[in-house]
C-alpha positions as a printed NumPy array, in Angstrom:
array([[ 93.074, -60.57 , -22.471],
       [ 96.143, -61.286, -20.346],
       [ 99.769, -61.383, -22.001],
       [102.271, -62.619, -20.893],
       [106.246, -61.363, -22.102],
       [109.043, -63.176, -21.845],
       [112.806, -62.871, -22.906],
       [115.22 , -64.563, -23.268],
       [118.888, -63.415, -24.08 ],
       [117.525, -59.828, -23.508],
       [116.054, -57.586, -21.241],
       [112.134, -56.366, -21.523],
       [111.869, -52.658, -21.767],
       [109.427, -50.471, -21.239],
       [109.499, -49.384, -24.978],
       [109.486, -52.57 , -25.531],
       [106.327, -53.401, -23.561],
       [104.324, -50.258, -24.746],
       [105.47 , -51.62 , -28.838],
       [103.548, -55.068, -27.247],
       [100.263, -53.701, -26.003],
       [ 99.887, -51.641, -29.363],
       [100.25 , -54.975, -31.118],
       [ 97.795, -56.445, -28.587],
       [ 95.306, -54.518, -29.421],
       [ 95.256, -55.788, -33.248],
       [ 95.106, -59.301, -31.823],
       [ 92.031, -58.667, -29.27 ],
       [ 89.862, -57.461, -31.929],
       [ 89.379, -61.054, -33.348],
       [ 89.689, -62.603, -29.693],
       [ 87.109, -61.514, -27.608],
       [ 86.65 , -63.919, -24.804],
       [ 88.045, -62.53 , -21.866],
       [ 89.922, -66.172, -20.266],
       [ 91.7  , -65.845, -23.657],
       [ 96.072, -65.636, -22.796],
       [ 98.389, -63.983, -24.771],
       [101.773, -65.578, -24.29 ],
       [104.939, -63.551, -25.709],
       [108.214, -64.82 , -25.905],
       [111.71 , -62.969, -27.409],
       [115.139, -64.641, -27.755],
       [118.095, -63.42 , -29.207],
       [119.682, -65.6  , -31.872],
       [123.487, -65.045, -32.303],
       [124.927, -67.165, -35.184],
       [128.665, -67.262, -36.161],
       [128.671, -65.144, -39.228],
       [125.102, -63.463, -39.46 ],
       [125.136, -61.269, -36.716],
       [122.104, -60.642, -34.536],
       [118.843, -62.127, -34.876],
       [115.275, -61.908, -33.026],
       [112.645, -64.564, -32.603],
       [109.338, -63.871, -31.821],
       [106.981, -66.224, -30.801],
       [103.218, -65.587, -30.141],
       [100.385, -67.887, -28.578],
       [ 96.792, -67.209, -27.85 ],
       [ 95.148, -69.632, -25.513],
       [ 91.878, -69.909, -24.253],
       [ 88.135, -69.531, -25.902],
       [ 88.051, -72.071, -27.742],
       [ 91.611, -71.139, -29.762],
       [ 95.262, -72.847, -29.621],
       [ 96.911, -70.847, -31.918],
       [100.637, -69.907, -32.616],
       [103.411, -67.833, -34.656],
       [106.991, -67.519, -35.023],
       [108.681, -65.771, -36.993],
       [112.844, -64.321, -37.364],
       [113.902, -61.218, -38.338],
       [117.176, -58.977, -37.765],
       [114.946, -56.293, -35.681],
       [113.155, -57.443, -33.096],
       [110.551, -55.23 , -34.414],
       [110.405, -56.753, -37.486],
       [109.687, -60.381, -36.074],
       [107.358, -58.937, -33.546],
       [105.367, -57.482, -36.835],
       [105.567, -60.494, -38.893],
       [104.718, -62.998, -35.953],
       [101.187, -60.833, -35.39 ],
       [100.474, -60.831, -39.268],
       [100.852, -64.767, -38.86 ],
       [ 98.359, -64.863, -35.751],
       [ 95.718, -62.011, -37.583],
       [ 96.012, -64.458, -40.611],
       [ 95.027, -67.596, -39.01 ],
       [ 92.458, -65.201, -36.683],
       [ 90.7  , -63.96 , -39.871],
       [ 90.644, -67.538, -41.003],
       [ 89.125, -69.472, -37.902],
       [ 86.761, -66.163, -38.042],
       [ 85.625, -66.593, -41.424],
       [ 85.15 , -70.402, -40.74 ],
       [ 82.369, -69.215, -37.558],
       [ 80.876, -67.142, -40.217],
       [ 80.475, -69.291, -42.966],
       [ 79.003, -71.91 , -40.717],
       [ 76.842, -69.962, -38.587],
       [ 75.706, -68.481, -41.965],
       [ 75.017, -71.929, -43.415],
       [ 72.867, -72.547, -40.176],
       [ 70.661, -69.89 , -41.064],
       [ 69.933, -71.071, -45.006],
       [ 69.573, -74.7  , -43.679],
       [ 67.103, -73.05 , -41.17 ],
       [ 65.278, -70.469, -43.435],
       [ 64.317, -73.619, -45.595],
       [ 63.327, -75.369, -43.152],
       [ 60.596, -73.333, -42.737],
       [ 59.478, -72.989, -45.892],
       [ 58.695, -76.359, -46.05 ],
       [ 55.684, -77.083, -47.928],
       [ 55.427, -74.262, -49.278],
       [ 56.128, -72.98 , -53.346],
       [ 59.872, -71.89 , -53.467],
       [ 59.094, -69.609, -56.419],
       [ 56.864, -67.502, -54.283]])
C-alpha cells in the first residue's frame, strides 16, 4: 500500500513518519489489494482561546474502497489514533458486509443442489 503524508502548518518528522507506518500496518490488514493509496494529511488548528489543535485526516483509495476519517484532538497523536479507529471501524464493517454476502452465496448455492432431494435427510 502506498501512503502518502502531508502537513500542513507543521513540519513531517521522522518520528512522526515511523508513528505513521506503525499505524499503517493496522490499516493494511483489512486492505489487501496492493493499487490500494493511503493518503495522510496533518494541519495545525490555532483558535483564539483554545490553544493548539491537530487534525488528522485519513483516506484509503483504490480496490474497490473510497473511504475516509477525520478526527481533532489537542495531540497530534491523539487525532492520528482516533482518525485510524474511524477507518478500522468502517474497514471491519465493509469486511463483514463481503462476508455475510459471500456467505449467503454459499447457502443459496448449497440448496441449490439439494434440489429434489428430502431436506430432512
Amino acid at each position: 500500500m502506498d501512503t502518502h503524508i502531508m502537513g500542513t502548518g507543521l513540519t513531517i518528522t521522522p518520528e512522526l513518519r515511523s508513528y505513521v507506518d506503525k499505524q499503517k500496518k493496522k490499516v493494511e490488514k483489512f486492505v489487501h489489494d496492493s493499487s490500494a493509496r493511503l493518503d495522510i494529511e496533518f494541519e495545525r488548528l490555532t483558535e483564539r482561546n483554545t490553544g493548539n489543535e491537530f487534525r488528522a485526516e485519513l483516506m484509503v483509495r483504490g480496490g474497490g474502497l473510497d473511504i475516509r476519517s477525520e478526527s481533532s484532538a489537542s495531540t497530534l497523536h491523539g487525532a492520528i489514533d482516533d482518525a485510524v479507529e474511524q477507518l478500522l471501524v468502517e474497514l471491519r464493517k465493509i469486511k463483514g458486509k463481503k462476508l455475510r454476502l459471500f456467505k449467503l452465496g454459499g447457502l443459496k448455492l448449497k440448496n441449490w443442489m439439494r434440489f429434489g432431494r428430502d431436506k430432512n435427510v
